[in-house]
N, C-alpha and C positions, 0 to 999 in steps of 0.2 A: 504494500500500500504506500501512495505518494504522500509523506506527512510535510514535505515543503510547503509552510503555506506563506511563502513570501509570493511579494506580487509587482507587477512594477508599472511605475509609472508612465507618463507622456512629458514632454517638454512644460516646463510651469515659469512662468514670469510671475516677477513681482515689483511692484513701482513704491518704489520707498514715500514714502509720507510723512508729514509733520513729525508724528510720534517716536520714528524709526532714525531720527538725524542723526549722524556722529556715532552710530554701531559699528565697531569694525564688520567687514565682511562673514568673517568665518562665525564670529560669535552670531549673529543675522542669522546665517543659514544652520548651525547648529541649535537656536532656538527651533526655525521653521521643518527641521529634517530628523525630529527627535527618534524615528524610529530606524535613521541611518547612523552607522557605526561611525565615532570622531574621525576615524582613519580614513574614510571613503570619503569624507566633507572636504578635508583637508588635499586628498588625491585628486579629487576632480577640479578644484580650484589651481593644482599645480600643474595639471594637465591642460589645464585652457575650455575645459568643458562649462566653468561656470564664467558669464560674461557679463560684462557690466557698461551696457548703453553700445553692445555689440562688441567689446576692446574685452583684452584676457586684461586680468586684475590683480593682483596678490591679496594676501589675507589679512593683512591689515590696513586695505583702505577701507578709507569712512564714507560710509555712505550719505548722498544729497538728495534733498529734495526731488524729486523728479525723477532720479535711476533708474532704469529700468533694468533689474538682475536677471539673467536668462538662469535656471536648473534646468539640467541635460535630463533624460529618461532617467529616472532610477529604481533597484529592485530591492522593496524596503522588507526588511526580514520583521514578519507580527511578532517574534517574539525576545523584542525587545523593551525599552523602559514604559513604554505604554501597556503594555504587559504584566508590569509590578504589582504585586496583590497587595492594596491594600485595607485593612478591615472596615467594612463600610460602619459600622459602629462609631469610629474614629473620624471615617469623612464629616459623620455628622454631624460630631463634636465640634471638632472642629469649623464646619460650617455656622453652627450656631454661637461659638465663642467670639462672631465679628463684633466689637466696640464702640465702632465708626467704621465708615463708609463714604466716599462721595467718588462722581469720576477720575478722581486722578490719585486717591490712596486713599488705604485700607488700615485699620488698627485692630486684631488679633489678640483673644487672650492665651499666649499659646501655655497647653498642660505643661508641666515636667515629665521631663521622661523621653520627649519627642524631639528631633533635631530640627536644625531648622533647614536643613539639606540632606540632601542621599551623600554614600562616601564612605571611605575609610571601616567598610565591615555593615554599613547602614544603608539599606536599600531605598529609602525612599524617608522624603523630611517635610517639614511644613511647606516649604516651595514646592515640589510635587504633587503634595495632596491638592495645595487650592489653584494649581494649574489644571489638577485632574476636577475640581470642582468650576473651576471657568474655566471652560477649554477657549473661548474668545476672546479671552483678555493676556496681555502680555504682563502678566506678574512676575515683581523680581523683588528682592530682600533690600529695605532700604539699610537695614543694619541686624546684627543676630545676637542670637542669645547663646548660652552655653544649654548645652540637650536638655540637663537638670536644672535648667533655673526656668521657671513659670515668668507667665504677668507680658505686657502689653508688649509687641514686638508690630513693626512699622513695615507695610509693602505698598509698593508702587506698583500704578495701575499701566502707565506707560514711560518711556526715559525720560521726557521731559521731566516728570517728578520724580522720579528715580534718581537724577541728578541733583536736583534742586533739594529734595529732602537731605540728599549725603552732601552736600552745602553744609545742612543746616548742621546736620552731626558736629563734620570738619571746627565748624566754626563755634560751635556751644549755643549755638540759640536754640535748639531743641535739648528743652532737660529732662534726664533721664533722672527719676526716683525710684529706690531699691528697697526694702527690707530684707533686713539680714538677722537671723538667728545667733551669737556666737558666745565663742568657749569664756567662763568668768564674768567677773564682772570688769568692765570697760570701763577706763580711766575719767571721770566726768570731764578732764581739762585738757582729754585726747578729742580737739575738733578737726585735723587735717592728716591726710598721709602721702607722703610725697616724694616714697622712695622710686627710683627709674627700673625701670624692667626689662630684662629680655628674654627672649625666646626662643627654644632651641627645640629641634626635630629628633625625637630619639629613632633606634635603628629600626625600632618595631612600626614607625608614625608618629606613636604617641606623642604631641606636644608639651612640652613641661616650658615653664614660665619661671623664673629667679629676680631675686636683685640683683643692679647690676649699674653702678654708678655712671657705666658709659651707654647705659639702654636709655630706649624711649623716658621720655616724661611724662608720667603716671602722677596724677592729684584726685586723692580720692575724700570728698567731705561729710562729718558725719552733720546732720542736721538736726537729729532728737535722737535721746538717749533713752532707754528704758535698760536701768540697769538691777541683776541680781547677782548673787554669790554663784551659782551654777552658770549659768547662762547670762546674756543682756541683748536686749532687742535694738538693733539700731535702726534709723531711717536715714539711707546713703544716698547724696549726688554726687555719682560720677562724672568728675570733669573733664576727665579722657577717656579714651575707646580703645583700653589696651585689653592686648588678651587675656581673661583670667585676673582681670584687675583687682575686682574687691576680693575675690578669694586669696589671692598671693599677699594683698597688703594687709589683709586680716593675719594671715598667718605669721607674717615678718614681726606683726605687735602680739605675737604668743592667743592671738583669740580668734585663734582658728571657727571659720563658718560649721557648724552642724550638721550633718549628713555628707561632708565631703569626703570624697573618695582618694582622691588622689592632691590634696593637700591639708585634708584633715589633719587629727589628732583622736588616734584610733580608739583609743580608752574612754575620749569624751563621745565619740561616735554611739560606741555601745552601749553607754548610760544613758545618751539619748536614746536610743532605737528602746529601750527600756521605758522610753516616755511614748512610743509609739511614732515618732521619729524617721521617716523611712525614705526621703528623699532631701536632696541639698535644701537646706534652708535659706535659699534665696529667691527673692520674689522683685520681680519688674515692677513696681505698684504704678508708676504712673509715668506718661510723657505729657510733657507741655509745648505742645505747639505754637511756632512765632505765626504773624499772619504772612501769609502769601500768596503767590497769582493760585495756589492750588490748594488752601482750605484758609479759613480763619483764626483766630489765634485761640486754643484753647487747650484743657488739660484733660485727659483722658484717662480717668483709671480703672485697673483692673480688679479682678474683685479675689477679697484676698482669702486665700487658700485656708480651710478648715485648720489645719493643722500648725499656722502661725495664731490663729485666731486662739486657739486651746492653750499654747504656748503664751501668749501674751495677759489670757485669762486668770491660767493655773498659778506662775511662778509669781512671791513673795516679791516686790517694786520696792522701793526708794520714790517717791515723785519723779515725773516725765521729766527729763533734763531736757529743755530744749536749746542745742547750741549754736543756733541760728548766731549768725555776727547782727 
């Protein structure tokens, strides 16, 4: 029996538009050819079979207004990433944790647990599911989260806001609020941390994060304290978008975040998970949006996770330190 069930195409143009400005080519046609393998994108592009306004191209030009890209026949194999199973259970969660909306971005309360890409042993992340839920929208990550950490996470509906939102990152006029769980009690007259960071690929993938006086510049600020002898609650804005920020600068001040894995503090982990404990205790609680040509200026937040709420409920306080300057 014949189980090829790949199928192939005819000749497909496509005329770049408003939305599509300033893509390179390959990433263009690796959106539009998701069930053609990277290699074959890349080959017909080298070969002269994909054309742009009739002329062969390379892969990194940008596309203009008005381009018209030729794609040759191709023979797309079904079982590829449009293929990924994902639990419709999850789509639907998912689908219903939207925050906000408008045509030009999205705000998501995405669970813990879930990535916010495919990759690295992970078949599929929050970018896939809500491309598999709007297959007509050109959804892309305006910025990510760590898999484990919950709460409000930003996509864009086309580049023009795709851009303009990671503007807004770049530059700090979108603030990101955090809740964090962590080890001790936290120093009331600790308001800032501002050690630099870098980043290193270990041999397995894994990325691990350090200090590192010639790394990035990392400022991370605490804004309210809720402090105990076990634990203390903080409410963090992060000032930079380093990787693994608040977790790494928690742990350099000895008060390691709560369910972390791989930069916890193993002994405090299990006495948590003894409180029922069972995921990183970091939470995205809110962004604040500046005003722009693509939403107005306002603050979005997420609703926050049963298991801070128990936490914040249960443990023995000191009065809300708020260290607001």
């Amino acid at each position: 029996m014949n189980t090829n069930t790949s199928k192939k195409t005819g000749v497909n143009y496509i005329e770049i538009n408003q939305t599509q400005v300033g893509q390179r080519l390959d990433n263009l046609l690796l959106k539009k050819l998701k069930q053609v393998p990277k290699t074959w994108v890349y080959r017909i592009i080298r070969k002269g079979e994909v054309r742009v306004n009739k002329k062969r191209i390379k892969p990194d030009y940008k596309v203009k207004v008005g381009d018209l890209v030729r794609i040759p026949p191709l023979r797309l194999d079904q079982q590829q990433d449009a293929d990924v199973f994902i639990p419709p259970g999850l789509m639907a969660g998912i689908e219903k944790s939207v925050l906000f909306e408008n045509p030009h971005i999205l705000v998501i309360d995405k669970p813990a647990g879930v990535a916010v890409h495919s990759g690295s042993g992970v078949s599929f992340g929050i970018i896939d599911i809500m491309r598999r839920i709007r297959p007509d929208t050109e959804i892309e990550l305006a910025h990510r989260l760590d898999r484990d950490t919950s709460g409000c996470l930003l996509l864009a509906k086309h580049r023009q806001s795709l851009l303009a939102m990671q503007r807004c990152f770049q530059d700090d006029s979108i603030a990101k609020v955090y809740l964090a769980v962590v080890k001790g009690r936290w120093p009331e007259a600790k308001r800032e941390i501002s050690h630099a960071l870098s980043k290193k690929t270990m041999s397995n993938g894994e990325r691990r994060v350090y200090a590192d006086s010639r790394g990035q510049n990392a400022l991370t600020r605490i804004l309210k304290l809720e402090a105990g002898d076990v634990y203390s609650i903080l409410t963090i804005r992060l000032m930079t978008g380093c990787t693994h920020q608040i977790r790494v600068h928690c742990q350099i001040e000895g008060h390691e975040i709560a369910g972390d894995n791989k930069y916890g503090d193993e002994r405090f982990n299990k006495m948590m998970k003894g409180r029922g404990v069972k995921n990183l205790m970091l939470h995205a609680a809110s962004l604040e949006l500046p005003e722009s040509k693509y939403c107005q200026a306002m603050v979005i937040d997420a609703t926050l996770p049963a298991m801070f709420k128990g936490l914040i409920d249960d443990v023995p306080m000191k009065p809300c330190q708020n260290l607001s300057p």
